[in-house]
Structures are given as structure tokens and as C-alpha cells.
Backbone of each chain as ProteinMPNN parsed JSONL, in Angstrom:
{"seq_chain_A": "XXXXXXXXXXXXXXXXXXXXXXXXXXXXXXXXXXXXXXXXXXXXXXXXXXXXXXXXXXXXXXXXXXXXXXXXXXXXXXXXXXXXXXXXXXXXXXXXX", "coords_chain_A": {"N_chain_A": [[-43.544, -51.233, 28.225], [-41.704, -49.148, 27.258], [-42.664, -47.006, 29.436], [-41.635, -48.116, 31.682], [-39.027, -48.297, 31.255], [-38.751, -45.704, 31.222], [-39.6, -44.448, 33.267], [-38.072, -45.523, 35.645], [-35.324, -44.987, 34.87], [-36.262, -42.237, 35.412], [-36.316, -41.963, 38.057], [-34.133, -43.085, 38.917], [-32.509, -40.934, 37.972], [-33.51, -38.426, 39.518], [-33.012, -39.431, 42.136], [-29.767, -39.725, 41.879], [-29.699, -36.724, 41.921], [-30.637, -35.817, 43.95], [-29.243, -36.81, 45.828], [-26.327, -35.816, 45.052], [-27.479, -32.908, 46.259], [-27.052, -33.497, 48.504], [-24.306, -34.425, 49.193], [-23.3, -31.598, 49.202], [-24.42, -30.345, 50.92], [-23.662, -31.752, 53.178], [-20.652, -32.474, 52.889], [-17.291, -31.897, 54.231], [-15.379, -29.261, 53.224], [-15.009, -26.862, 50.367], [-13.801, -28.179, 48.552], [-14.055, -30.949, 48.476], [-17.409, -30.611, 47.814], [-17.542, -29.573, 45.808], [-16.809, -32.288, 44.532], [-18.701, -33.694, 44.903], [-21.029, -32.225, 43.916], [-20.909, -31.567, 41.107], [-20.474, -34.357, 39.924], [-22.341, -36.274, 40.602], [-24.475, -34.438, 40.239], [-24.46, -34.168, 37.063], [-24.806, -36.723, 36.52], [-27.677, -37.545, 37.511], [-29.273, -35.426, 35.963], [-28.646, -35.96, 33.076], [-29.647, -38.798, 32.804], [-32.4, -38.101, 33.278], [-32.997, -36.76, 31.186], [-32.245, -38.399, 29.167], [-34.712, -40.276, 30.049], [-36.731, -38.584, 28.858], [-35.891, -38.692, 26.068], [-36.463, -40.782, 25.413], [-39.135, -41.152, 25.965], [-40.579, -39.623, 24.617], [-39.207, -39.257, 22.053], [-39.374, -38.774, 19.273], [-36.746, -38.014, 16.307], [-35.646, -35.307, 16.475], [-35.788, -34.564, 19.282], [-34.27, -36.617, 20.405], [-31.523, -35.456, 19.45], [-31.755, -32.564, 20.441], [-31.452, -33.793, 22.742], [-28.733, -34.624, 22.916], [-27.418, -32.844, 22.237], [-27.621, -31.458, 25.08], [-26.664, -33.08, 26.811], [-24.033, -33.881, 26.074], [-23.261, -30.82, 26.126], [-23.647, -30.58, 29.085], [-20.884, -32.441, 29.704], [-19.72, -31.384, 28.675], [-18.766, -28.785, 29.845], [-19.111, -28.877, 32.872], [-16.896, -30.138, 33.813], [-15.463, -28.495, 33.507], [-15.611, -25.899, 34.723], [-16.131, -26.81, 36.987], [-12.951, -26.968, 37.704], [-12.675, -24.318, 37.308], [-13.631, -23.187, 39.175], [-12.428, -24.478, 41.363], [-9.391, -23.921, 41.068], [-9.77, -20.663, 41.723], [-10.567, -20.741, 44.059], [-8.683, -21.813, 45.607], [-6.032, -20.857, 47.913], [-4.171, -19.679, 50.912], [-5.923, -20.198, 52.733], [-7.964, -22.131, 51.456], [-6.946, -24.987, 51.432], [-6.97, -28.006, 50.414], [-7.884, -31.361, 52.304], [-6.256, -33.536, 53.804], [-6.927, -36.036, 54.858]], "CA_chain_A": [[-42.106, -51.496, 28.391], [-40.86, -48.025, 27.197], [-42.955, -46.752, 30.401], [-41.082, -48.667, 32.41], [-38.06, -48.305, 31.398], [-38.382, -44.659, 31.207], [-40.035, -44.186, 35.066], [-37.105, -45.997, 36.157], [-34.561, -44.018, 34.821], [-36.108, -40.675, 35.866], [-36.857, -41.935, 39.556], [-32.644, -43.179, 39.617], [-31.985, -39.509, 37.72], [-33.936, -37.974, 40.798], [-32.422, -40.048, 43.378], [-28.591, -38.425, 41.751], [-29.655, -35.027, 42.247], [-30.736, -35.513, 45.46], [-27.587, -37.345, 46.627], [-25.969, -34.71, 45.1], [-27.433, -31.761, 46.884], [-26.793, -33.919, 49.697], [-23.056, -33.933, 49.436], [-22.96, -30.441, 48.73], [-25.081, -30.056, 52.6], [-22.537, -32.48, 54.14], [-19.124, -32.518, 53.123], [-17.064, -30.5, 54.66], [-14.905, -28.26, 52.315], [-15.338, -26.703, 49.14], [-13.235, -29.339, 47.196], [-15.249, -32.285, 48.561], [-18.729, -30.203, 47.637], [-17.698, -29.437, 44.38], [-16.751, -33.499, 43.97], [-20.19, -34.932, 45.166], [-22.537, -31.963, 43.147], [-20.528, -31.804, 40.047], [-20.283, -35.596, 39.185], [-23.528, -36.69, 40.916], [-25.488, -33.807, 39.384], [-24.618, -34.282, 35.981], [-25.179, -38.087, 35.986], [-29.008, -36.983, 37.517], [-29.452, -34.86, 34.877], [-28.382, -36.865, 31.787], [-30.647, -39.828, 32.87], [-33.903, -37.44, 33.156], [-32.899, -36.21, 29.675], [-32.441, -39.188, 28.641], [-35.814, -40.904, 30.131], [-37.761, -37.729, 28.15], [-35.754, -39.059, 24.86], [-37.375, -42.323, 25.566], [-40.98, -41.316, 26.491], [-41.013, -38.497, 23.5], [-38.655, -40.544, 21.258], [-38.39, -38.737, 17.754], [-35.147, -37.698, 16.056], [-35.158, -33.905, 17.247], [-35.727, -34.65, 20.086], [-32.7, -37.12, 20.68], [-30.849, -34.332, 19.084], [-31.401, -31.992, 21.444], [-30.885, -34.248, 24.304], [-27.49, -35.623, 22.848], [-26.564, -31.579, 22.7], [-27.526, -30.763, 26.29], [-25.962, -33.514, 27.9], [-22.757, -33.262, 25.53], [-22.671, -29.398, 27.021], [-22.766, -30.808, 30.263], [-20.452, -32.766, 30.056], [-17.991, -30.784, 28.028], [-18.817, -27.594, 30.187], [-19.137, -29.553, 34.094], [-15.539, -30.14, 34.461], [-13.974, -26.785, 33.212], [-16.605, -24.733, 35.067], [-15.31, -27.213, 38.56], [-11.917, -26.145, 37.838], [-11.906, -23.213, 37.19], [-14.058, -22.77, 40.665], [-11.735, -24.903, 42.723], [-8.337, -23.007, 41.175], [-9.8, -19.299, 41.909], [-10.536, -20.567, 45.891], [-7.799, -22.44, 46.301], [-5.1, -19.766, 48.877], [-3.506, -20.055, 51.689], [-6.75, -20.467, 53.89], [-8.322, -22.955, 51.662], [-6.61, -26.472, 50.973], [-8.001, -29.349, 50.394], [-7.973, -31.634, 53.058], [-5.52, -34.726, 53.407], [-7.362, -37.263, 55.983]], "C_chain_A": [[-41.317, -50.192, 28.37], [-41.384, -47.278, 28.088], [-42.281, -47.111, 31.399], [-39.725, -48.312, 32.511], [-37.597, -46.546, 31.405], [-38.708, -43.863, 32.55], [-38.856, -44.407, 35.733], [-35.717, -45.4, 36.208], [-34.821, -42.508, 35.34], [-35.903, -40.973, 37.855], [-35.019, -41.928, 40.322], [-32.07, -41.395, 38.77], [-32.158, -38.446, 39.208], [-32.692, -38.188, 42.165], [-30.572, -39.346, 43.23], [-28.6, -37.555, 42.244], [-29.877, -35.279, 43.73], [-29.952, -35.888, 46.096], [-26.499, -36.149, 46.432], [-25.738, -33.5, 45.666], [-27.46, -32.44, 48.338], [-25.304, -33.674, 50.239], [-22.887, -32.925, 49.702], [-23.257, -29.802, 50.58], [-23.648, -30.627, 53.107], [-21.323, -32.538, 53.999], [-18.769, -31.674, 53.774], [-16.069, -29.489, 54.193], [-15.586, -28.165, 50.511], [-15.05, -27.4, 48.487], [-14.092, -30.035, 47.125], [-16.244, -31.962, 47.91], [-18.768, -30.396, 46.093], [-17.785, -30.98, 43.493], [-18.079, -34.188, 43.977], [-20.863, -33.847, 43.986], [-21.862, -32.007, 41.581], [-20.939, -33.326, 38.883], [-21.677, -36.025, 39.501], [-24.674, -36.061, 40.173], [-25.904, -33.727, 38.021], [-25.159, -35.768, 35.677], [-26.834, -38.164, 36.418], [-29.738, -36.77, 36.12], [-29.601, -35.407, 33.477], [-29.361, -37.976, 32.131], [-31.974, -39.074, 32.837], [-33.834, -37.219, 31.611], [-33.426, -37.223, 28.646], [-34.2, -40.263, 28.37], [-36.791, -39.911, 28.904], [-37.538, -37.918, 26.888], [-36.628, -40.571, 24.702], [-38.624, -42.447, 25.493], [-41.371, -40.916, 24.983], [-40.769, -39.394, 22.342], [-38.571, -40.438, 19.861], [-37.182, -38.338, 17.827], [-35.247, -36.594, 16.687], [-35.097, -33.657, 18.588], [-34.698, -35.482, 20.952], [-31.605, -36.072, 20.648], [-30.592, -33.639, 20.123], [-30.894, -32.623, 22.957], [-29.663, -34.226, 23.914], [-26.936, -34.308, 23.286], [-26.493, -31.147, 24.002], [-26.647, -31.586, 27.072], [-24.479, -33.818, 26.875], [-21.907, -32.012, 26.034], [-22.602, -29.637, 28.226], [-21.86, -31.476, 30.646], [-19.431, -32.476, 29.625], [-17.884, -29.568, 29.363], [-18.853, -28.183, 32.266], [-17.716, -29.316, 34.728], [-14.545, -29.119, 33.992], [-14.516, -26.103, 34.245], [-16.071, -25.174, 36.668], [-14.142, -26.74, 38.457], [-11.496, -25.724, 37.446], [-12.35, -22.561, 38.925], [-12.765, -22.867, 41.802], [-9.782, -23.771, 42.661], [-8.69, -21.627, 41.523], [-10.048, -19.648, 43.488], [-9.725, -21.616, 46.638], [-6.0, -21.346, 46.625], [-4.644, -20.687, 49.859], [-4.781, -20.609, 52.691], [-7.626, -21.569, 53.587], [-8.054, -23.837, 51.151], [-7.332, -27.464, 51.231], [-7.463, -30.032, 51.747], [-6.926, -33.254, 52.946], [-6.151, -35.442, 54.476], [-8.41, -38.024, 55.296]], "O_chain_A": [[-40.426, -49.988, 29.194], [-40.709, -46.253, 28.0], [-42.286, -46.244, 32.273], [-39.204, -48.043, 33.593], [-36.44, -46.151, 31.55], [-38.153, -42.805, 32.845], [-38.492, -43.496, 36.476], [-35.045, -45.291, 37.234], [-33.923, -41.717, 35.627], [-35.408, -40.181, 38.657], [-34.58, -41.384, 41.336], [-31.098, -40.851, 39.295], [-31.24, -37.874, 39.797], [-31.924, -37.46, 42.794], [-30.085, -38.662, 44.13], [-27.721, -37.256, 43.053], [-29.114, -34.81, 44.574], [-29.797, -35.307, 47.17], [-25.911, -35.613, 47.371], [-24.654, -32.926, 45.767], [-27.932, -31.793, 49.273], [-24.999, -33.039, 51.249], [-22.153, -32.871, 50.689], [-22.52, -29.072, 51.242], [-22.687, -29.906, 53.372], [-20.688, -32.672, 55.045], [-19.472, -30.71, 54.074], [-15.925, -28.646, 55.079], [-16.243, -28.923, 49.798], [-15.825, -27.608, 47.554], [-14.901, -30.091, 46.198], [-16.484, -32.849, 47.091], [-19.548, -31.017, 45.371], [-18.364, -31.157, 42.422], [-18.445, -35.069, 43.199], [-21.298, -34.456, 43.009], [-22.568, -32.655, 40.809], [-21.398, -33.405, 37.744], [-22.333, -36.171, 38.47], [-25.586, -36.677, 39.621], [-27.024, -33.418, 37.616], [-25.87, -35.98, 34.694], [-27.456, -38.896, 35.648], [-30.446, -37.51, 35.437], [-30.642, -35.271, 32.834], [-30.203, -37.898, 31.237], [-32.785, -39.694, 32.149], [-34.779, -37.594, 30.916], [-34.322, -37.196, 27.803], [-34.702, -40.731, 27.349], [-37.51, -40.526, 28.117], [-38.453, -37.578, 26.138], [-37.263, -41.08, 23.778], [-39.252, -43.436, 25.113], [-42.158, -41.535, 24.267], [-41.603, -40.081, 21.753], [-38.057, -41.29, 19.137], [-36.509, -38.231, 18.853], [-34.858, -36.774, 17.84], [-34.476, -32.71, 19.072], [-34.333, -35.084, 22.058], [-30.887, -35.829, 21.618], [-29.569, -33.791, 20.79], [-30.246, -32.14, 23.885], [-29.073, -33.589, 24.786], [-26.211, -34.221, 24.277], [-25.502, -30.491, 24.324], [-25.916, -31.073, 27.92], [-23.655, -34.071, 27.754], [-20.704, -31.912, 26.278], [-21.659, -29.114, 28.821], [-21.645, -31.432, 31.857], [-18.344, -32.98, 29.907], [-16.766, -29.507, 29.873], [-18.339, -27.25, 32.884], [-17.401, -28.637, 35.705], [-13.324, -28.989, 34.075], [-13.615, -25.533, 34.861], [-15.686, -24.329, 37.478], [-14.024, -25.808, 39.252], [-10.357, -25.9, 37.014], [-11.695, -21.799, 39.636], [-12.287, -22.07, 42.608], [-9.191, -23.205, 43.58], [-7.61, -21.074, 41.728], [-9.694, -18.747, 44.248], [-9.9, -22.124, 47.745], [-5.106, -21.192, 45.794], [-4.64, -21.918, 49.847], [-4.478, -21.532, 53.447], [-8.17, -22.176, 54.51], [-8.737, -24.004, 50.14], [-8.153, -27.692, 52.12], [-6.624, -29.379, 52.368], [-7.008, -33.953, 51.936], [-5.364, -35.239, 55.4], [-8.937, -38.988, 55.851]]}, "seq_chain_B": "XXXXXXXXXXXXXXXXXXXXXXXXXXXXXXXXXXXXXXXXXXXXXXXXXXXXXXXXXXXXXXXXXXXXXXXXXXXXXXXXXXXXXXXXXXXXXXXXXX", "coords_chain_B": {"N_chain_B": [[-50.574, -52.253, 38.487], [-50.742, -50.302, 35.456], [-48.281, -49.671, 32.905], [-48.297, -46.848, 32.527], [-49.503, -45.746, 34.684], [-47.045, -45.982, 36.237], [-45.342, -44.826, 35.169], [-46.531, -42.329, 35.55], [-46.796, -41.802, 38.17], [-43.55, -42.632, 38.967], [-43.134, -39.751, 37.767], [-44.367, -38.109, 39.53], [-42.853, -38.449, 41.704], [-40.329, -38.342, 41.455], [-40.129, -35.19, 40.753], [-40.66, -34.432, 43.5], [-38.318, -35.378, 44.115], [-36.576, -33.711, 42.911], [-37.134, -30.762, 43.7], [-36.863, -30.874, 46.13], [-34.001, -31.407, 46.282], [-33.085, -28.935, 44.871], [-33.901, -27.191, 46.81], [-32.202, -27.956, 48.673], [-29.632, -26.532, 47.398], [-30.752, -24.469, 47.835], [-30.057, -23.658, 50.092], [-27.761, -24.367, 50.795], [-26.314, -21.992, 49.599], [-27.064, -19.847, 50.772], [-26.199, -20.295, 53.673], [-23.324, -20.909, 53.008], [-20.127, -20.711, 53.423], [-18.116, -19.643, 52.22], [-17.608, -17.598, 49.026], [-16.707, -19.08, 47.082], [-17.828, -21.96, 47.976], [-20.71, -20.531, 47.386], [-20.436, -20.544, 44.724], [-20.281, -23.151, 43.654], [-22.532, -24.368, 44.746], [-24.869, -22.96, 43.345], [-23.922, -23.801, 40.593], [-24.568, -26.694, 40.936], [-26.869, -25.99, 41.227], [-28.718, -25.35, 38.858], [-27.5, -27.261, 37.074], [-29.27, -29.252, 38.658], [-32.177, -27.472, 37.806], [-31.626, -28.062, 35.036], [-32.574, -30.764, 34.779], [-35.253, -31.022, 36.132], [-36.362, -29.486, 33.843], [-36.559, -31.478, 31.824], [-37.849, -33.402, 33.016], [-40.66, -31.638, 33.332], [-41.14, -31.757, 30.535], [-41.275, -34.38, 30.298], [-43.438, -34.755, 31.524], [-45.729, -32.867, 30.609], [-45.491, -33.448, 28.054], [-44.491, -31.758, 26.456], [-41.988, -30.712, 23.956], [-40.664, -28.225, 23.975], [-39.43, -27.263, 26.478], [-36.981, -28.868, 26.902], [-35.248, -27.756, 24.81], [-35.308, -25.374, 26.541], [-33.663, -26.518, 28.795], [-31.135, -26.839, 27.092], [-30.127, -24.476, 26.65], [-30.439, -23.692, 29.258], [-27.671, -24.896, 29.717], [-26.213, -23.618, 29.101], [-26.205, -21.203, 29.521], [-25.535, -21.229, 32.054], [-22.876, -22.771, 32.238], [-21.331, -20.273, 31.348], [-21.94, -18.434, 33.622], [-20.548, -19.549, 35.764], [-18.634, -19.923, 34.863], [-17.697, -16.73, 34.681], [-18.209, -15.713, 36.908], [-15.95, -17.604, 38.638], [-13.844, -16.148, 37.364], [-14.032, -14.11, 38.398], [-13.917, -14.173, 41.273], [-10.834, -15.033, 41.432], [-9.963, -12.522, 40.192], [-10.819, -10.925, 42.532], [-9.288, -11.726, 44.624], [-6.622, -11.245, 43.779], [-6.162, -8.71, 44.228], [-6.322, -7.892, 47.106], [-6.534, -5.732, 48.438], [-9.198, -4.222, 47.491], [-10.845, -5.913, 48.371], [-13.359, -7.025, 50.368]], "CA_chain_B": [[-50.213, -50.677, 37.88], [-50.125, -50.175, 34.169], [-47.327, -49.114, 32.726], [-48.673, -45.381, 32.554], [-49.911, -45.52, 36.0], [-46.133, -46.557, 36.986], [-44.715, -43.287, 34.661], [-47.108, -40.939, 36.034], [-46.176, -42.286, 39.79], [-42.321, -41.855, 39.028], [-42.977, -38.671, 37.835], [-44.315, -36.906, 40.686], [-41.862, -38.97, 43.041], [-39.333, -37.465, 40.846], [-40.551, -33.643, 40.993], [-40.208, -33.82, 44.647], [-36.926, -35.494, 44.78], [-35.689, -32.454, 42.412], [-37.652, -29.751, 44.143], [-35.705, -31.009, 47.628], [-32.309, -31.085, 46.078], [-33.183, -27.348, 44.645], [-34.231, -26.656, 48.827], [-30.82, -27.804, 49.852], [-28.806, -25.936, 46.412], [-30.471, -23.126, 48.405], [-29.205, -23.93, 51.716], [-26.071, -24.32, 50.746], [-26.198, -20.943, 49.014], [-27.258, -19.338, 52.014], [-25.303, -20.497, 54.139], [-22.172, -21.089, 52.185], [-19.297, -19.961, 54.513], [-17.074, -18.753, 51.27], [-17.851, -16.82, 47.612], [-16.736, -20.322, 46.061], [-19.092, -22.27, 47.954], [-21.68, -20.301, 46.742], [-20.567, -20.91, 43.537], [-20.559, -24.74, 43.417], [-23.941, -24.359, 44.702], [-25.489, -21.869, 42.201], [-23.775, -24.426, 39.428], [-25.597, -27.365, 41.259], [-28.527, -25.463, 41.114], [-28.317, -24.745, 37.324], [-28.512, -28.7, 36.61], [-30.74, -29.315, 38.742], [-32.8, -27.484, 36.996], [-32.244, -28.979, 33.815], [-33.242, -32.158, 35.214], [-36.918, -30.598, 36.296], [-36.964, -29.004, 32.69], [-36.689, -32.794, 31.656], [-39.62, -33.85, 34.317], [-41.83, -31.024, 32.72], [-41.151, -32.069, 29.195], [-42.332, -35.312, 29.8], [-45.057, -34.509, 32.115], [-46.4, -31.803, 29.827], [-45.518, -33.89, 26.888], [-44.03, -30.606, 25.397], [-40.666, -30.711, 23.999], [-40.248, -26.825, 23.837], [-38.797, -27.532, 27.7], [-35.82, -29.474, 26.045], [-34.403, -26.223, 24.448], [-34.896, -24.541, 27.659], [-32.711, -27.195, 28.731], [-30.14, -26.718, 26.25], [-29.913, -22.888, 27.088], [-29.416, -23.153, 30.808], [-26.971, -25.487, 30.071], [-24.895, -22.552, 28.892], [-26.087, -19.556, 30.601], [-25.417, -21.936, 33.546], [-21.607, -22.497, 31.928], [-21.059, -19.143, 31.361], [-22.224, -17.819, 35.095], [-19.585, -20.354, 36.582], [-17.293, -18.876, 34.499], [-17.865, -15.309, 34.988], [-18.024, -16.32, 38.768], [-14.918, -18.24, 38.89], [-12.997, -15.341, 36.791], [-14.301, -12.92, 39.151], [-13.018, -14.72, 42.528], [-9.759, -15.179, 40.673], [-9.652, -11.329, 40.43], [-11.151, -10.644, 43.997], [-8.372, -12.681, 45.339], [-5.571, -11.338, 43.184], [-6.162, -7.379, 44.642], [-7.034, -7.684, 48.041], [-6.991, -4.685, 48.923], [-10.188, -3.927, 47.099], [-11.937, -6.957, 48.573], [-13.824, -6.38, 51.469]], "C_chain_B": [[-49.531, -51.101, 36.532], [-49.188, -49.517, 34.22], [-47.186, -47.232, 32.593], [-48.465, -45.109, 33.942], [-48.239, -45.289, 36.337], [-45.335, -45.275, 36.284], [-44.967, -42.023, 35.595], [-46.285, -40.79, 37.854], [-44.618, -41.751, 39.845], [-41.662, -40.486, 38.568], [-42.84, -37.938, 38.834], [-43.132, -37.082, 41.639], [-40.634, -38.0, 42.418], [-39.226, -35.812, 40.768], [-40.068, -33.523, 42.563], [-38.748, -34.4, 45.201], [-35.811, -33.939, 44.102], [-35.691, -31.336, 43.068], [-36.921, -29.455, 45.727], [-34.724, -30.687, 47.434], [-32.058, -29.122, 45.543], [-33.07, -27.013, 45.602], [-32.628, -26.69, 49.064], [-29.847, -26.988, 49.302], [-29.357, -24.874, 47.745], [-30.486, -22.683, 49.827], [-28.229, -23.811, 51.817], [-25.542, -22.073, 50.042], [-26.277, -19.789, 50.201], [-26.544, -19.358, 52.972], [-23.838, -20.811, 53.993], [-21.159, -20.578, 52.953], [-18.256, -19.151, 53.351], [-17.735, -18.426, 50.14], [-18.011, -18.49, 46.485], [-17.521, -21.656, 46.152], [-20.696, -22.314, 47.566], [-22.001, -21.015, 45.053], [-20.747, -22.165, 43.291], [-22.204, -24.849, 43.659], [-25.131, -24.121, 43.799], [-25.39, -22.798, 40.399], [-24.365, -25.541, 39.271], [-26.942, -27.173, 40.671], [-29.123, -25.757, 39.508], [-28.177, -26.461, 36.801], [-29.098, -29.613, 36.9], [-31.926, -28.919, 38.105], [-32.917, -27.406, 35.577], [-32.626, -30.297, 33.697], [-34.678, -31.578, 35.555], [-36.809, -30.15, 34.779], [-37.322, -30.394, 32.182], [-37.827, -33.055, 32.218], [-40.273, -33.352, 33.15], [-41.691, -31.698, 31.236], [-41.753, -33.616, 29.442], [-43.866, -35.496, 30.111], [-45.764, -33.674, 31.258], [-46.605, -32.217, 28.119], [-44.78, -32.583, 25.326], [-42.19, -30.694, 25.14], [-39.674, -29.5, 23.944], [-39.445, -26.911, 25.27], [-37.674, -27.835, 27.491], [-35.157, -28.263, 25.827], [-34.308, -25.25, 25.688], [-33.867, -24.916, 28.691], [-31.196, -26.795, 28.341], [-29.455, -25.342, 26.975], [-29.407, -22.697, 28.404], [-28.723, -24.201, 30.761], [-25.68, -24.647, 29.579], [-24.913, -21.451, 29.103], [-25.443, -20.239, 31.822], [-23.445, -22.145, 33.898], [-20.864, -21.497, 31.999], [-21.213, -18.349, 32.687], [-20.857, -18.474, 36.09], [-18.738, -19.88, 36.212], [-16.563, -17.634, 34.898], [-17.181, -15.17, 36.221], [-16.48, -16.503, 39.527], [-13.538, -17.074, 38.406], [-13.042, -13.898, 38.064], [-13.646, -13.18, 40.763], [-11.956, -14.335, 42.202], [-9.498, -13.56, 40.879], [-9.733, -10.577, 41.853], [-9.63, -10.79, 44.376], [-6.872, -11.506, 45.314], [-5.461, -9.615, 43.767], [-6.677, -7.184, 45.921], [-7.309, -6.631, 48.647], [-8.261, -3.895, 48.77], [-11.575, -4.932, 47.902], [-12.404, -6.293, 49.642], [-13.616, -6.888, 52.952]], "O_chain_B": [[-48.514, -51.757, 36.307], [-48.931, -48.788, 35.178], [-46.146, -46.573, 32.581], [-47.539, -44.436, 34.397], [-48.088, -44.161, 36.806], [-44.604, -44.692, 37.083], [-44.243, -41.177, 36.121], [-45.548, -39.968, 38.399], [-44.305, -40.76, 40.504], [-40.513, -40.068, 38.716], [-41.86, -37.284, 39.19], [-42.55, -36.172, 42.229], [-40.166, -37.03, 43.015], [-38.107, -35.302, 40.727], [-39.232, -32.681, 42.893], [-38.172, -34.095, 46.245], [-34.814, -33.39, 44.572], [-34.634, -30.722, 43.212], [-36.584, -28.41, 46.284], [-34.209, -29.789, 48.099], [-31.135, -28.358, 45.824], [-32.049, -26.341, 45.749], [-31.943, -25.766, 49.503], [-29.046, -26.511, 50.106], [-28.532, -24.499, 48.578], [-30.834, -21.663, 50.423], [-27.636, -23.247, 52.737], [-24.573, -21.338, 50.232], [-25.399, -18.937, 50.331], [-26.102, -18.251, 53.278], [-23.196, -20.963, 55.032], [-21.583, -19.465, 53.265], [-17.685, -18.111, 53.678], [-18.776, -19.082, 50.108], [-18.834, -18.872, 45.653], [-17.864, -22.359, 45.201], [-21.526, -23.216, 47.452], [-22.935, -21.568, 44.473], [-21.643, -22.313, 42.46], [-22.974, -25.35, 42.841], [-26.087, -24.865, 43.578], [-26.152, -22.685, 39.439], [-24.782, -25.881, 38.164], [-27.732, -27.826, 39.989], [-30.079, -26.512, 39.327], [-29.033, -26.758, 35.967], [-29.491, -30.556, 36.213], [-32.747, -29.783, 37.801], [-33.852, -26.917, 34.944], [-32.956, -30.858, 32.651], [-35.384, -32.065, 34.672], [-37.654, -30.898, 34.287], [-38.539, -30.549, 32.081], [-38.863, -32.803, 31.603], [-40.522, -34.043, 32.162], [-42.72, -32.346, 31.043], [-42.698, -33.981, 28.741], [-44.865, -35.962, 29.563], [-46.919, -34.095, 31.312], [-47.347, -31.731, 27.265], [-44.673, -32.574, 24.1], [-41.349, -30.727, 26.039], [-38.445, -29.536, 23.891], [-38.366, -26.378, 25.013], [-36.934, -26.959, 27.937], [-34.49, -27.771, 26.737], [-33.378, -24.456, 25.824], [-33.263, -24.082, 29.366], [-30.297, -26.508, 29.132], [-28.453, -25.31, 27.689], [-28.471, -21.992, 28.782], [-28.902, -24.861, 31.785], [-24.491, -24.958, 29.662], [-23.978, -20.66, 28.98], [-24.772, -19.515, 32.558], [-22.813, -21.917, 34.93], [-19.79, -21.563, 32.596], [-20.388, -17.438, 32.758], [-20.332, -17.836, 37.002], [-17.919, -19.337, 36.952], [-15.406, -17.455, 35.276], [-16.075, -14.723, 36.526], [-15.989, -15.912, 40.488], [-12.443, -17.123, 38.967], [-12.21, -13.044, 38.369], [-12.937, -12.327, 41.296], [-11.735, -13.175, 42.55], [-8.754, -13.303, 41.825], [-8.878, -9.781, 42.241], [-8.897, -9.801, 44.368], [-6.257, -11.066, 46.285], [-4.287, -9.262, 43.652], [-7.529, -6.3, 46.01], [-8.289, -6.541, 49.386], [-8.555, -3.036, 49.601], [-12.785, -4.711, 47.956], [-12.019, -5.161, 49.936], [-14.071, -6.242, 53.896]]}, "name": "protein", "num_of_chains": 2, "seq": "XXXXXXXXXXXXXXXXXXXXXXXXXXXXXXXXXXXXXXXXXXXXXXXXXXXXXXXXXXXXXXXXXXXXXXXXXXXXXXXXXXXXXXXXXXXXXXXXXXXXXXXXXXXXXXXXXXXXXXXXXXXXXXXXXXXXXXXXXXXXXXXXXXXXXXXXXXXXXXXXXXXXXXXXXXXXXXXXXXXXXXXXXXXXXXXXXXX"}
């Protein structure tokens, strides 16, 4: 059961990231890019973490997961904008359509 | 398929869905048409691979991977930063830029 339920989560963690670095290929400005790998990549991420708290499954090892995906998710959305305010000029606005 | 069998299976499937999305982080990096493109990329990149450190930790059964984890989840913070502070200055002196 905890095989199961921990395959399952890494395979939809996977499937994130790779949607992810999909956006990042296809949109077409920097804003958009930063919206698909930012949010997509961290929710990847945190589910793999998570499946390896599941498989492994003592306390220190929760621990450290809770801290890594805590830092990404404190550290994700400062780190996007501070990106998008230093390349946002006259040449590149976001896009209104 | 035991329940192992069905781990081991969404492991590997999982290695090469990470190992792709790494391919395209460095597609985009490459080709990136601006400095800040790069950067979204490079920050991509960076948890992507703390999602493969994850993989290995369970595939390897080692939890020393985990902390390596942890770590590029704030060298990885700190580079975006740097990055983003450094555009920010580019920008702000153009005459220096290139």
C-alpha cells in the first residue's frame, strides 16, 4: 500500500516537472515562463520529496523534507519576483491578450 | 505487479521524466533570447534537481540525498537572487552593459 501510494506520487511529481519545463519551452514571454516553471516546478518537487518521506518514513527524515519544501516555498515566490521586477523595461511587458 | 515491482517501475519512469525536463531547463538556457530568461530557467533547473535528489534517495535508499536537497534549495535561492540583483544593476547603468 505504502508502495503504491508512494510510486504514484513520484510518477504525478515527474509528470509536474516535465509540464513545467514544458511551459518554460512554449510560452512566449518571460512573465508567462516564469508562471508555468515556478508554480509547476515546485508542486513536482514537493510530491517527490514527499513520496521519499513515505517510502523512507522515519522522523528525520520528514524533518528534512518538511524543511526543503518549506524553503521552497518560502524562497520560489521572492526569487520569481524579484526576476520578473529586474526585466521588466520598456522592451519587456507582459502581454495583455 | 507487486507492489515493489510497481515502485521500482515508477521510479525509472520518473528519472526519465526529470532527466527530459533538465534537457529542456537546458534548452531554454541556451536559447533564452534575454539575461532573465536565462534566469527563470537556471531556477527551474535548480528544482528540478531537487526532485531527482528525491528519486535517488529513494532509489538508493540513502537519505544523505535529502540534505543535498535541502542545500540546493538555498544555493539555488541565493543564485536567483544574486542574478536578479545583478540584472537590476545591469539595467540601471546602461552604459556599462553591452
Amino acid at each position: 500500500m505504502t508502495e503504491i501510494a508512494a510510486g504514484l506520487l513520484v510518477l504525478t511529481g515527474a509528470v509536474f516537472s516535465l509540464i513545467a519545463s514544458i511551459g518554460l519551452i512554449r510560452m512566449p514571454d518571460i512573465f508567462t515562463r516564469m508562471h508555468a516553471s515556478t508554480k509547476a516546478g515546485v508542486l513536482g518537487s514537493s510530491l517527490i520529496l514527499i513520496a521519499a518521506g513515505v517510502v523512507i518514513g522515519d522522523g528525520g527524515t520528514w524533518a528534512r523534507i518538511v524543511v526543503a519544501i518549506f524553503f521552497l516555498l518560502l524562497t520560489a515566490p521572492i526569487g520569481a519576483h524579484m526576476i520578473g521586477r529586474a526585466s521588466l523595461d520598456e522592451h519587456h511587458r507582459p502581454r495583455h491578450k | 505487479m507487486t507492489p515493489e515491482q510497481f515502485l521500482d517501475l515508477a521510479i525509472d519512469v520518473s528519472f526519465a521524466l526529470v532527466m527530459a525536463s533538465v534537457a529542456l531547463g537546458f534548452y531554454r538556457i541556451v536559447r533564452g533570447p534575454s539575461f532573465g530568461d536565462r534566469v527563470v530557467s537556471l531556477d527551474m533547473l535548480t528544482v528540478s534537481i531537487m526532485g531527482f535528489c528525491g528519486l535517488f534517495a529513494i532509489f538508493s535508499d540513502d537519505t544523505a540525498f535529502l540534505d543535498v536537497a535541502v542545500v540546493l534549495a538555498l544555493v539555488g535561492f541565493l543564485t536567483t537572487l544574486a542574478l536578479a540583483r545583478f540584472a537590476e544593476r545591469r539595467r540601471a547603468r546602461p552604459e556599462e552593459s553591452e
